[in-house]
C-alpha positions as CSV (number, residue, x, y, z in Angstrom):
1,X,-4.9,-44.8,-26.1
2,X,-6.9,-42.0,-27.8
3,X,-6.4,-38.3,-26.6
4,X,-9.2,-36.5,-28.2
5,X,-10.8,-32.9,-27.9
6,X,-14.1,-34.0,-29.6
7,X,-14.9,-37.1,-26.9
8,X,-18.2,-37.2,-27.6
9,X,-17.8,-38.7,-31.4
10,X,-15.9,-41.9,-29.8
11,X,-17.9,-42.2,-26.4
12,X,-20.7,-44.1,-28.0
13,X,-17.9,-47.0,-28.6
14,X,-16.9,-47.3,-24.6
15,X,-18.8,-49.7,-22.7
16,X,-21.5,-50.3,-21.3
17,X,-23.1,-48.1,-24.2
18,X,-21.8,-50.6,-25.9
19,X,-20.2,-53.9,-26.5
20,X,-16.7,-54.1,-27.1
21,X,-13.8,-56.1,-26.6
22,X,-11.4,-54.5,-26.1
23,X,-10.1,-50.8,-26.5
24,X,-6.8,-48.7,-25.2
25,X,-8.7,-46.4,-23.4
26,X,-9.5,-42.6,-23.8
27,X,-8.6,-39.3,-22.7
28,X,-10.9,-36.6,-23.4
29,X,-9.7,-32.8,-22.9
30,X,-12.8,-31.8,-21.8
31,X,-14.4,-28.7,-21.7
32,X,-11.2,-26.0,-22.3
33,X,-8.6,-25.7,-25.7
34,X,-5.3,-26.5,-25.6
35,X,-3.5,-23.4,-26.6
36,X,0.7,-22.9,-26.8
37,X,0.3,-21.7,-23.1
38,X,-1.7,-24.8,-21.5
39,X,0.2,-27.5,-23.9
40,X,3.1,-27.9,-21.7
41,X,1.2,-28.8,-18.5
42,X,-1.5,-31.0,-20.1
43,X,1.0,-33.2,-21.6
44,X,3.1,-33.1,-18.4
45,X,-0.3,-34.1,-16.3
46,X,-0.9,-37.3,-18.7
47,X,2.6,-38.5,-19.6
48,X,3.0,-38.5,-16.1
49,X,-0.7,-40.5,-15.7
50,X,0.3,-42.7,-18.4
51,X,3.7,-43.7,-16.8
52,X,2.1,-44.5,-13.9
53,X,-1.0,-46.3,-15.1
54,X,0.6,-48.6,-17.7
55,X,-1.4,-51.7,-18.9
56,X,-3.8,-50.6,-16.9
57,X,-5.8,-48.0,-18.6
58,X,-7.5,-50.5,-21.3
59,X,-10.7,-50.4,-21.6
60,X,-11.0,-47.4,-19.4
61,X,-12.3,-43.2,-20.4
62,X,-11.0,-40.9,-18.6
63,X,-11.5,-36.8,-18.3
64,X,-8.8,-34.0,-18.1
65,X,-10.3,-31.2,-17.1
66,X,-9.3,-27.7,-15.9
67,X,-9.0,-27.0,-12.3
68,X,-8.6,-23.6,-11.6
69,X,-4.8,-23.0,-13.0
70,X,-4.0,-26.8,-12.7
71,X,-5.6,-29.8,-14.8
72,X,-6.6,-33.0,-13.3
73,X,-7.6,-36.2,-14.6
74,X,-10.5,-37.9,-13.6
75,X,-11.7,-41.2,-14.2
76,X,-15.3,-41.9,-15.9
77,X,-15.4,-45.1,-17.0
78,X,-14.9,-47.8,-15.4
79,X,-16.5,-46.4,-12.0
80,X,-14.9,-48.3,-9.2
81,X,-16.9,-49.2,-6.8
């Protein structure tokens, strides 16, 4: 799993732009900074995500973004259908 502020440099490796076998999967903090303030609760909201997802999140991209004084995650890739 890659947790990445600067998504956009490894997007172009997550299907269907293209091929690929197999990845761990991606979380991009999108759109806001982590600072000392907001560190705490980002890392709460995905080791909590990542506990409950398990195995589960290869191959997958998702989002964390900033919800007014929350953060939720948000899945991009796959879309389900």
């Amino acid at each position: 799993m890659l947790i990445t502020l600067n998504g956009k440099d490894f997007i172009v490796f997550i299907p269907p732009r293209k091929e690929l076998a197999l990845h761990y999967g991606l979380i991009w903090l999108r759109g806001f900074q982590v600072t000392s303030k907001s560190y705490e609760k980002v890392m709460n909201l995905i080791g909590s995500f990542l506990k409950n997802q398990g195995c589960s999140i290869q191959n997958t991209y998702y989002a964390v973004k900033k919800k007014d004084q929350t953060y939720e995650m948000i899945k991009r890739f796959p879309k389900d259908a």
